[in-house]
Phi, psi and omega in degrees: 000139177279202203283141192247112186266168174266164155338298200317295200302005206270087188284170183224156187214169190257147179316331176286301162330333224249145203280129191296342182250162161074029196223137180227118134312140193241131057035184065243082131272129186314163195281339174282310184300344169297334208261336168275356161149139190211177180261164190300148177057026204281151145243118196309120178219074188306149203312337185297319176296341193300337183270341186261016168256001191266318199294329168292304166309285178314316201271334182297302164275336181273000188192048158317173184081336190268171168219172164240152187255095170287151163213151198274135165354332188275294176311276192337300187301314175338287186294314162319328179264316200290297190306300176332298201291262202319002172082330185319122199260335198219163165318305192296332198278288189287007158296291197308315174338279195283002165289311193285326171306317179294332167310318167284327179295309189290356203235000000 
């Protein structure tokens, strides 16, 4: 395990203090506390929204054009088996695949 600080050690500074460029305060305070009041130029994301606007973001800059999928662990091993049997190097190629078969059956 790495190194582990208490709370205490932790240092801090007041919002005012803290240098204006290059800096975004995150707010993740619930939507009442923001409303009672939060500091300038703060930007709200409450904690319950946070992994999935980071997750969003982050896929937004990194790949655009793209989306995401969940899928549950059993389906993933599927596919995973599925990419394997077909030679298949990526998701998309074994997408395209199991689209185009399914097409021939309904079509």
């Amino acid at each position: 395990m790495g190194i582990v600080v208490s709370p205490a050690e932790l240092p801090t500074a007041e919002v005012r203090d803290l240098p204006k460029d290059g800096l975004v305060l995150l707010d993740v305070r619930e939507d009442d506390e923001w409303a009672a009041g939060h500091a300038p130029g703060a930007v709200h994301i409450p904690m319950g929204e946070l992994p999935a606007r980071v997750w969003r973001d982050l896929m937004r800059r990194h790949f655009p054009g793209t989306g995401w999928l969940r899928l549950e662990h059993e389906t993933l091993a599927r596919l995973a088996a599925y990419k394997a049997e077909r030679g298949h190097l990526g998701n998309d190629e074994a997408m395209a695949d199991l689209l185009s078969r399914a097409q021939e059956k309904v079509g």
